[in-house]
C-alpha positions as CSV (number, residue, x, y, z in Angstrom):
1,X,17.2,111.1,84.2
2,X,20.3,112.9,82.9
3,X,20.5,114.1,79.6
4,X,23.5,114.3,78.3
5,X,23.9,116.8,74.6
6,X,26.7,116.1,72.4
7,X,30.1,118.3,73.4
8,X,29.7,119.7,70.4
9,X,26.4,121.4,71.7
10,X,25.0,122.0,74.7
11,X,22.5,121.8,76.7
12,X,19.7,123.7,74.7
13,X,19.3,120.8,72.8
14,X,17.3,119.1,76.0
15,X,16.4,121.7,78.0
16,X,12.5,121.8,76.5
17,X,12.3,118.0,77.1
18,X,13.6,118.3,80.6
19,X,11.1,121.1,81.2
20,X,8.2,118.2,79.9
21,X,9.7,115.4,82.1
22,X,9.5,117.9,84.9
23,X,6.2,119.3,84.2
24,X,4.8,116.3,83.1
25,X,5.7,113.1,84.5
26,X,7.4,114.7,88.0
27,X,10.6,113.2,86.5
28,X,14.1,114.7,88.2
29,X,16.0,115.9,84.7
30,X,19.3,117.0,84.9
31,X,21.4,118.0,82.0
32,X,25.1,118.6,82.1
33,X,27.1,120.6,80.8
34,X,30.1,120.1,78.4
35,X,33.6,121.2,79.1
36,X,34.6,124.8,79.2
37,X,36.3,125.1,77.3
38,X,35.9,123.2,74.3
39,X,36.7,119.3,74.4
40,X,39.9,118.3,73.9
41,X,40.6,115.4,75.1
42,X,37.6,112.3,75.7
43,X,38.5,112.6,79.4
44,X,37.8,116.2,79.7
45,X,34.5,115.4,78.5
46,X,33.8,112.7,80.5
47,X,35.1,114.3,83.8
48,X,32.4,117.2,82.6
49,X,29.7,114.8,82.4
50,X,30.6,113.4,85.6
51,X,30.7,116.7,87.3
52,X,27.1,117.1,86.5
53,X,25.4,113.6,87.4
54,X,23.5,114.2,90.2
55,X,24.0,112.5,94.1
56,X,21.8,109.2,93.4
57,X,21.9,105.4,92.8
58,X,19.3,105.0,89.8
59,X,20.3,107.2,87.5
60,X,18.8,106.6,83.8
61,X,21.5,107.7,80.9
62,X,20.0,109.8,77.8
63,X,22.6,110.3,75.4
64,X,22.2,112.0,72.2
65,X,24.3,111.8,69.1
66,X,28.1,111.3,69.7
67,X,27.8,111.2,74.2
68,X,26.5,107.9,73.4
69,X,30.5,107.0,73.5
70,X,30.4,108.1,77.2
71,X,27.9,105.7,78.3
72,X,30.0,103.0,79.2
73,X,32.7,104.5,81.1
74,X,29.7,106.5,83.1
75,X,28.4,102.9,83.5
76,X,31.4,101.4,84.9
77,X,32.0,104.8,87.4
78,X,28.4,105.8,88.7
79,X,25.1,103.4,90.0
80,X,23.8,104.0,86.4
81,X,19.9,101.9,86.5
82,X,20.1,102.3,82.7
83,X,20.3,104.0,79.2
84,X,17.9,105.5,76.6
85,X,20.0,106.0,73.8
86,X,18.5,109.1,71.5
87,X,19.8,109.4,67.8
88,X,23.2,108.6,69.3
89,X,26.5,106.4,68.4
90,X,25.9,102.7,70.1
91,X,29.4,101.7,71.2
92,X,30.5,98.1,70.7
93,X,30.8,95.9,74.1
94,X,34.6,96.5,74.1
95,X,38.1,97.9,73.0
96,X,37.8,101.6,71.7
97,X,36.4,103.6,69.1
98,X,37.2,107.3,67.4
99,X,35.3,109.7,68.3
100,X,34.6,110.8,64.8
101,X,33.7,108.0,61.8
102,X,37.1,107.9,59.7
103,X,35.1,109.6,57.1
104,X,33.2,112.3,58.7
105,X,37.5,113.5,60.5
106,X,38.5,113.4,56.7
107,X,35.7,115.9,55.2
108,X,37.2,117.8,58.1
109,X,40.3,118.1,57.7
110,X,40.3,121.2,55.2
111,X,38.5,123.1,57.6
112,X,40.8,123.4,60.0
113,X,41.8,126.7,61.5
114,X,45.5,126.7,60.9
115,X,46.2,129.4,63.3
116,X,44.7,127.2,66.2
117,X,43.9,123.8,65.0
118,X,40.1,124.2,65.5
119,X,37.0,123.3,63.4
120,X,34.2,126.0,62.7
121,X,31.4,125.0,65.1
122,X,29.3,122.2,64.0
123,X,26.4,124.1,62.5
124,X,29.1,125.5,59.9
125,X,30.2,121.8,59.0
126,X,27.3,121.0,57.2
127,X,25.1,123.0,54.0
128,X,23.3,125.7,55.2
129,X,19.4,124.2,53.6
130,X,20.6,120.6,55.9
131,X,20.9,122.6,59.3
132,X,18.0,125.3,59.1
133,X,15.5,122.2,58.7
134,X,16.9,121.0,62.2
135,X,15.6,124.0,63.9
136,X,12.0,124.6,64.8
137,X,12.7,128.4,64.6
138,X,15.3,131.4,64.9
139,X,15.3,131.6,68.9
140,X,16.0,128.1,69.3
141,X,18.8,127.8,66.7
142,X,20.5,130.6,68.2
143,X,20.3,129.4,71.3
144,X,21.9,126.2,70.6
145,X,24.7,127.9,68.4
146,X,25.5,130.0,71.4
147,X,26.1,127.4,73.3
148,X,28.7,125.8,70.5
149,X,32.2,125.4,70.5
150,X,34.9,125.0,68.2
151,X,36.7,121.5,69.1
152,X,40.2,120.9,68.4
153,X,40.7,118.7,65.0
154,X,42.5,116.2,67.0
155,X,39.2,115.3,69.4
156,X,38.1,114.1,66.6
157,X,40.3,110.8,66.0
158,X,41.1,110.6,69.7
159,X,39.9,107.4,70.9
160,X,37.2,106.4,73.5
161,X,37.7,103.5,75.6
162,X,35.1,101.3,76.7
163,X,35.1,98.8,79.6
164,X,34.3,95.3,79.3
165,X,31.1,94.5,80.2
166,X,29.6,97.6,80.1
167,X,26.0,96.5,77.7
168,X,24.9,94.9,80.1
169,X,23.7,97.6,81.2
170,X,19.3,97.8,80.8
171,X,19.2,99.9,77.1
172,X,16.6,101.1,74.7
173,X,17.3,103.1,71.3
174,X,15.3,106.3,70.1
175,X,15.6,107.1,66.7
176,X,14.8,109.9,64.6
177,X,14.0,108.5,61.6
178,X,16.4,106.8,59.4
179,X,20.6,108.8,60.0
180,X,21.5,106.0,62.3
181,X,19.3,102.9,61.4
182,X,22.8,101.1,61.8
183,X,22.6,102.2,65.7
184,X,18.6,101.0,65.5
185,X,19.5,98.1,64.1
186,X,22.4,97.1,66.2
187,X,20.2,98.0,69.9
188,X,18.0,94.9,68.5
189,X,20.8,92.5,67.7
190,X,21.2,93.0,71.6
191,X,18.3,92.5,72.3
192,X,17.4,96.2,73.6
193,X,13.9,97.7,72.7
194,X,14.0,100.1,69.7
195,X,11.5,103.1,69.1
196,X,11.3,105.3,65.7
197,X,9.6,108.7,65.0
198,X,9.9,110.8,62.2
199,X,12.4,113.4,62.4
200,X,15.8,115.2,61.8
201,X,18.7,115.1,64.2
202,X,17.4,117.6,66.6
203,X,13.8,116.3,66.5
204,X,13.6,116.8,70.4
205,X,13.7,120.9,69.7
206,X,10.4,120.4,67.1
207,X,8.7,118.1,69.9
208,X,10.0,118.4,72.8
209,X,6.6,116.3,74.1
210,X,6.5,113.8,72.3
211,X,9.9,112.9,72.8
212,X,9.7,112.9,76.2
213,X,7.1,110.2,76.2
214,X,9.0,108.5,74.0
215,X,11.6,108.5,76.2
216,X,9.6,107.6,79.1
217,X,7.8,104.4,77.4
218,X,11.3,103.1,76.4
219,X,12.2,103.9,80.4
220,X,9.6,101.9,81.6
221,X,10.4,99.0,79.9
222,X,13.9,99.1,81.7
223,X,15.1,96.0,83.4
């Protein structure tokens, strides 16, 4: 399994579930790590990602939050067996998509650093009482914002191109509660199994196990 954290993070954000697939259920989890330094482009993300997929012909994709827009080109590059997709953007079948929603790049733009063209990191773009309550406690929040970078603007309305062909591709969807319920409810208009537990953004910090075996059921049930 490779778990892949948003560029925006890093790979704190899996590391206690990839201790529990380990531990647990003797699984071989790998998570990369994302460009250094910051993004800047989609392809220097990508080529990141793809420098940390391990040597093997059934890998199983776990994206969270916005590396689900990597999935496809991954799929069309590497013998990819299949995807778990956990709290994470669902790219369409085709043509391209921003990185950012139009929306979320436009409650950006003020913040941008005018001396470098940077945004604060990401646990600076949202109110303080939003992003304590995604932590579990103080070691494991600063652990994950020491692993933050501050992106350029401009990754933000690049573009991501995906392949043609590229859901076809064995799926399931893991949501944390309700922020993308438009992601849940897409995965079963295709037809992919869909899984909900109760939880904020970064519900894998709070449980690491019971994510895991969520992650592993939805596995399981891979094509």
């Amino acid at each position: 399994m490779v778990l892949i954290p948003s560029p925006l993070l890093g790979p704190s954000v899996w590391a206690p579930v990839a201790s529990v697939l380990r531990s647990r259920f003797g699984v071989t989890a790998t998570v990369p790590a994302p460009p250094s330094p910051a993004a800047s482009a989609p392809a220097t993300v990508l080529a990141a990602i793809e420098n940390g997929l391990p040597d093997s012909d059934d890998l199983v994709l776990v994206p969270h939050s916005n590396a689900g827009l990597y999935v496809p080109a991954l799929v069309a590059a590497r013998p990819v067996r299949g995807a778990v997709f956990v709290d994470a953007l669902l790219p369409p079948a085709s043509g391209s998509v921003p990185v950012a929603p139009t929306r979320l790049a436009e409650m950006l733009r003020d913040r941008i650093d005018p001396a470098d063209g940077r945004l604060p990191p990401w646990t600076r773009w949202w109110p303080e009482e939003s992003v304590a309550e995604l932590f579990p406690d103080a070691g494991s929040r600063a652990r994950v914002e020491a692993e933050q970078s501050r992106v350029p603007f401009d990754y933000l309305t690049a573009r991501v191109e995906l392949p043609e062909g590229w859901d076809a591709v064995s799926a399931g969807y893991l949501g944390f509660g309700d922020t993308y319920a438009d992601e849940q409810a897409d995965a079963r208009t295709r037809g992919w199994p869909v899984r909900t537990i109760p939880g904020k953004h970064l519900h894998m910090l709070h449980d690491p196990a019971g994510v895991a075996t969520e992650i592993m059921t939805l596995a399981a049930a891979l094509k």
